[in-house]
C-alpha positions as CSV (number, residue, x, y, z in Angstrom):
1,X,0.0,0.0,0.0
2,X,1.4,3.5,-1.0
3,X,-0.1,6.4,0.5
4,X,0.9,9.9,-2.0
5,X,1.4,13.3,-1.5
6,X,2.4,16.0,-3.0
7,X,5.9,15.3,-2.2
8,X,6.2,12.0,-1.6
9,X,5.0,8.4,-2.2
10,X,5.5,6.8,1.1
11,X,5.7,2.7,1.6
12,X,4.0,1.3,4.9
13,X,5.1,-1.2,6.8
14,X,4.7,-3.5,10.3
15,X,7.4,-5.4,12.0
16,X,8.4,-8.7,10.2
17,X,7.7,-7.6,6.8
18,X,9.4,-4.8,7.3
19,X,12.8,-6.4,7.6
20,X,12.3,-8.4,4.4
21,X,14.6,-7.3,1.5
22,X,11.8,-8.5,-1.2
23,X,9.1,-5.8,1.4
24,X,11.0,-3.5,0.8
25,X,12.3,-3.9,-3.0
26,X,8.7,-3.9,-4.0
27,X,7.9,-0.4,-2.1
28,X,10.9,1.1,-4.4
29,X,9.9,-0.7,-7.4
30,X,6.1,1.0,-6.7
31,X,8.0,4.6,-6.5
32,X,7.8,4.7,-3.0
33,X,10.6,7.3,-1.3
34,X,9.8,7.2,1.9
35,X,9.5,3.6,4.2
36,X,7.5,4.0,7.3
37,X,8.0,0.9,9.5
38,X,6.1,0.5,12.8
39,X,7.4,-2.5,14.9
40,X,7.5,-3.9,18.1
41,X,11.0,-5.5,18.5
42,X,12.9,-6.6,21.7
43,X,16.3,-5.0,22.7
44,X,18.3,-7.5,21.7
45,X,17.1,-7.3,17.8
46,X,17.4,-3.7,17.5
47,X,21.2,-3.3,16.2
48,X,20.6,-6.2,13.6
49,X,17.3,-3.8,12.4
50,X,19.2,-0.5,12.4
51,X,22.0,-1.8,10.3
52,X,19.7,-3.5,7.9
53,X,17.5,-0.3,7.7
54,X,20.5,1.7,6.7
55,X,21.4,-0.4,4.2
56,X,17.7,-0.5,2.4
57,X,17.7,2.9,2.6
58,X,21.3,3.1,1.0
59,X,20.3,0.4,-1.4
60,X,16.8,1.8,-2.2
61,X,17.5,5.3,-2.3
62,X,14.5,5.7,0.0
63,X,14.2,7.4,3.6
64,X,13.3,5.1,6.1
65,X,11.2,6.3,9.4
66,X,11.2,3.0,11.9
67,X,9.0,3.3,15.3
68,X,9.4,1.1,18.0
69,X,8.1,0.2,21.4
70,X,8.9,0.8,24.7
71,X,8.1,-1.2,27.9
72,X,6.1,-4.7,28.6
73,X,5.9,-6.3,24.7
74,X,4.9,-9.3,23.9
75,X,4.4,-11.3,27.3
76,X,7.6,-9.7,27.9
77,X,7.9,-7.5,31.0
78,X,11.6,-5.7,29.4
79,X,9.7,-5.7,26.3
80,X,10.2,-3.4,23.4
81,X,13.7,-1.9,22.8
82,X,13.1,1.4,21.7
83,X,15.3,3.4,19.8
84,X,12.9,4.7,17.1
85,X,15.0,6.1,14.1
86,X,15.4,8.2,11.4
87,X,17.6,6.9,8.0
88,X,18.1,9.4,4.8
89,X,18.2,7.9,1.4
90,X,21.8,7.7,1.6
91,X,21.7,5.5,4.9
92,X,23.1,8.0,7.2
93,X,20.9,7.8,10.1
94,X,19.9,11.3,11.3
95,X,18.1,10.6,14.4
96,X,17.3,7.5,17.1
97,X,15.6,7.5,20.1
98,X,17.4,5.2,23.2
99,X,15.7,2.1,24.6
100,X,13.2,4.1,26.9
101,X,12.1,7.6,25.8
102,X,8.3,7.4,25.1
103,X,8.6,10.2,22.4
104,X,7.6,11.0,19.2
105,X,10.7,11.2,16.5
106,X,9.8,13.4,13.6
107,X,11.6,14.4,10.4
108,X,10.5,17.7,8.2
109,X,11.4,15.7,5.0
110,X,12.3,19.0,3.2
111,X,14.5,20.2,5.7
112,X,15.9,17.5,7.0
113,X,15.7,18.1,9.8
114,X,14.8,16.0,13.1
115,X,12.8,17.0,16.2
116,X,11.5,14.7,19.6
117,X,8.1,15.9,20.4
118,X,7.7,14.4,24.8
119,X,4.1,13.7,25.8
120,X,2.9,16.3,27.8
């Protein structure tokens, strides 16, 4: 599913899929530019995901927005692990979150630039 705008054709995406290289081919092959990835992942999976989101984004050309949870996940008291992130095109990440902040991580697209919005 691609949702457009006027600046953008933006790929969704939830947890497993999300980490699958064909997922993720077929968003860029569709025109998408943007990958928006909503997980719930454990701690101990999180580096594996960041690297592999940098390199779609690198190999897709795309920028890739990945949220994560925080806290009990999954039967799992320790739960998710966090660290929400922010990948350009070129697969520099620009922005993560750590393993506990309950924040919002949000990227002006034309700007580039990256802001953490607290809850109030």
């Amino acid at each position: 599913m691609l949702i457009e705008t006027r600046q953008h054709r933006l790929a969704l995406a939830i947890c497993y899929e999300s980490l699958q290289p064909d997922h993720v081919a077929t968003s860029a092959s569709l025109g998408a530019d943007v990958y928006l990835a909503s997980v719930a992942k454990h701690a101990r999976g999180m580096d594996e995901a960041h690297a592999s989101y940098a390199t779609f984004a690198r190999v897709h050309a795309m920028t890739i927005l990945m949220a994560n949870c925080v806290g009990p996940c999954d039967g799992d008291p320790n739960g998710g692990g966090g660290r929400s992130a922010a990948w350009l095109d070129s697969g520099a990440r620009v922005a993560a979150l750590d393993g506990t902040q309950e924040n919002l991580l949000m990227l002006d697209t034309a700007t580039l630039a990256t802001s953490v919005l607290a809850p109030a």
